[in-house]
C-alpha positions in Angstrom: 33.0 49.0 17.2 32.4 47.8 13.7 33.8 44.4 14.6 31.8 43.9 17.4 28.6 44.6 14.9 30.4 41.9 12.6 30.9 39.2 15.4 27.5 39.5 16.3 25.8 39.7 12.7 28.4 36.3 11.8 27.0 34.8 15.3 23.2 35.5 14.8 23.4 33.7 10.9 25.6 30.8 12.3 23.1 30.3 15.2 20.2 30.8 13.0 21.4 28.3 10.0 22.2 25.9 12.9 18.6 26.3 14.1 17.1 26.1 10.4 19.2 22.7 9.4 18.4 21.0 12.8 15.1 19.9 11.3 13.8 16.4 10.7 12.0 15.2 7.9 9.7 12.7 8.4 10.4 10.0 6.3 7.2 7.8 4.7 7.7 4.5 3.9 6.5 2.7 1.2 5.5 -0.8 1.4 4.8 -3.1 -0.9 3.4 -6.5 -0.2 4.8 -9.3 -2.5 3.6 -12.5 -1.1 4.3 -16.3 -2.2 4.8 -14.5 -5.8 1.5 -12.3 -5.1 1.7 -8.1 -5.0 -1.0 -6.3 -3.7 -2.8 -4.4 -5.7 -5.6 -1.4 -4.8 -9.2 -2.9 -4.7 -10.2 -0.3 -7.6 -7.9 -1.6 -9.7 -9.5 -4.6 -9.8 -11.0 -6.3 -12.9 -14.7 -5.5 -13.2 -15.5 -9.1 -13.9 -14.0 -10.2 -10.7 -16.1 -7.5 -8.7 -18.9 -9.2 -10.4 -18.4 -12.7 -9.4 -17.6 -11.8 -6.2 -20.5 -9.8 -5.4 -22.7 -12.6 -6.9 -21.2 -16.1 -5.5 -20.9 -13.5 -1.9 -23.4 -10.6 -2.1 -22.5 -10.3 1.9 -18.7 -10.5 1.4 -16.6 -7.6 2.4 -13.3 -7.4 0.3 -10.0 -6.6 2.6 -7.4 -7.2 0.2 -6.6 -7.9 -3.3 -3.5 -9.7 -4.8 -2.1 -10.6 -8.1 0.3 -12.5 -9.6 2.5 -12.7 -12.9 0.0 -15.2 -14.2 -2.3 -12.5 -13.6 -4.3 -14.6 -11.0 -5.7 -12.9 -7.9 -6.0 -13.3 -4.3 -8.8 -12.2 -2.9 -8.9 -11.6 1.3 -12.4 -11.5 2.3 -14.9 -11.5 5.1 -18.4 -13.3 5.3 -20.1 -13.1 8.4 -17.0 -12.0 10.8 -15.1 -15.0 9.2 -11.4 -14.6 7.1 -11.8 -16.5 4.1 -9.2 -16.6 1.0 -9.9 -16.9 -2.0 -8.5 -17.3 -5.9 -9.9 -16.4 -9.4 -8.3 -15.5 -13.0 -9.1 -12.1 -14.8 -12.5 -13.3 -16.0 -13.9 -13.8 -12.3 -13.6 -17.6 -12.6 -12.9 -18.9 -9.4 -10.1 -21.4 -9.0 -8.5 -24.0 -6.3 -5.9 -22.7 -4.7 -3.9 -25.9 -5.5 -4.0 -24.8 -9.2 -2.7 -21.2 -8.8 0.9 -21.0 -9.4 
Protein backbone atom coordinates (compact mmCIF):
# COMPACT_ATOMS: atom_id res chain seq x y z
CA UNK A 1 0.00 0.00 0.00
CA UNK A 2 2.64 2.55 0.88
CA UNK A 3 4.26 2.05 -2.51
CA UNK A 4 1.40 2.49 -4.38
CA UNK A 5 1.01 6.07 -2.39
CA UNK A 6 4.77 6.60 -3.54
CA UNK A 7 4.20 5.64 -7.31
CA UNK A 8 1.48 7.84 -7.50
CA UNK A 9 2.99 10.96 -5.42
CA UNK A 10 6.48 10.31 -7.89
CA UNK A 11 3.91 10.24 -10.94
CA UNK A 12 1.77 13.35 -10.04
CA UNK A 13 5.45 15.61 -9.58
CA UNK A 14 6.91 14.10 -12.76
CA UNK A 15 3.64 14.80 -14.70
CA UNK A 16 3.26 18.13 -13.07
CA UNK A 17 7.16 19.36 -13.70
CA UNK A 18 6.66 18.03 -17.26
CA UNK A 19 3.54 20.30 -17.45
CA UNK A 20 5.37 23.34 -15.76
CA UNK A 21 8.71 23.20 -18.04
CA UNK A 22 6.57 22.75 -21.30
CA UNK A 23 6.23 26.55 -21.42
CA UNK A 24 7.37 28.93 -24.05
CA UNK A 25 8.76 32.14 -23.62
CA UNK A 26 8.21 34.59 -25.99
CA UNK A 27 11.18 35.86 -27.18
CA UNK A 28 11.45 39.91 -28.19
CA UNK A 29 13.62 40.88 -30.57
CA UNK A 30 15.62 43.76 -30.71
CA UNK A 31 16.34 45.54 -33.78
CA UNK A 32 18.56 47.88 -34.49
CA UNK A 33 18.73 49.80 -37.75
CA UNK A 34 22.30 50.61 -39.01
CA UNK A 35 21.99 51.90 -42.45
CA UNK A 36 24.75 53.07 -45.11
CA UNK A 37 26.80 53.84 -41.62
CA UNK A 38 23.49 55.49 -40.13
CA UNK A 39 21.82 54.02 -36.59
CA UNK A 40 18.51 55.03 -35.68
CA UNK A 41 18.15 56.92 -33.03
CA UNK A 42 14.58 57.85 -30.85
CA UNK A 43 13.08 61.16 -32.17
CA UNK A 44 13.48 62.66 -28.44
CA UNK A 45 16.83 62.13 -28.48
CA UNK A 46 17.26 64.45 -30.93
CA UNK A 47 19.24 67.65 -30.73
CA UNK A 48 17.04 70.66 -29.90
CA UNK A 49 18.52 72.67 -32.55
CA UNK A 50 17.68 70.31 -35.18
CA UNK A 51 13.86 70.17 -33.89
CA UNK A 52 14.20 73.82 -34.47
CA UNK A 53 15.32 74.01 -37.98
CA UNK A 54 13.10 71.52 -38.89
CA UNK A 55 10.06 72.90 -37.59
CA UNK A 56 10.97 76.30 -39.14
CA UNK A 57 12.37 75.45 -42.87
CA UNK A 58 8.91 72.67 -42.49
CA UNK A 59 6.38 73.94 -39.88
CA UNK A 60 3.96 71.18 -41.84
CA UNK A 61 6.59 68.34 -41.71
CA UNK A 62 5.87 65.25 -39.85
CA UNK A 63 9.18 63.58 -38.59
CA UNK A 64 9.11 59.40 -39.15
CA UNK A 65 12.56 58.64 -38.43
CA UNK A 66 15.76 59.96 -37.23
CA UNK A 67 19.34 58.68 -37.93
CA UNK A 68 22.81 59.40 -37.04
CA UNK A 69 26.03 58.70 -37.92
CA UNK A 70 29.70 58.60 -36.42
CA UNK A 71 30.21 62.03 -37.79
CA UNK A 72 27.36 62.84 -35.72
CA UNK A 73 25.23 63.84 -38.91
CA UNK A 74 21.59 63.00 -39.11
CA UNK A 75 19.07 61.55 -41.33
CA UNK A 76 15.96 62.86 -41.03
CA UNK A 77 12.70 60.72 -42.73
CA UNK A 78 9.99 63.04 -43.12
CA UNK A 79 6.59 63.81 -44.58
CA UNK A 80 5.24 67.14 -46.18
CA UNK A 81 2.01 66.95 -47.56
CA UNK A 82 1.61 62.91 -47.95
CA UNK A 83 5.09 63.09 -49.66
CA UNK A 84 8.52 60.93 -48.27
CA UNK A 85 11.16 63.27 -48.33
CA UNK A 86 14.91 62.60 -46.85
CA UNK A 87 16.75 64.82 -45.48
CA UNK A 88 20.41 65.64 -43.83
CA UNK A 89 21.69 68.22 -41.25
CA UNK A 90 24.75 68.39 -38.54
CA UNK A 91 24.16 68.83 -34.68
CA UNK A 92 23.52 72.60 -35.09
CA UNK A 93 20.35 72.06 -37.44
CA UNK A 94 22.36 73.19 -40.51
CA UNK A 95 21.03 71.44 -43.36
CA UNK A 96 23.43 69.73 -45.65
CA UNK A 97 23.62 67.90 -49.35
CA UNK A 98 23.39 64.56 -49.09
CA UNK A 99 26.46 64.30 -51.43
CA UNK A 100 28.52 65.81 -48.54
CA UNK A 101 27.41 63.47 -45.72
CA UNK A 102 29.82 60.75 -45.24
Amino acid sequence: MKNLILAVAILTGVSTYATVNNTVSPITPVHTVVENGFQEVSLDKLPTAIVDALKSSFPSATLSKAYVNGKEQYKLEISVENEAKTLYSDKDGNWLDAKDVK
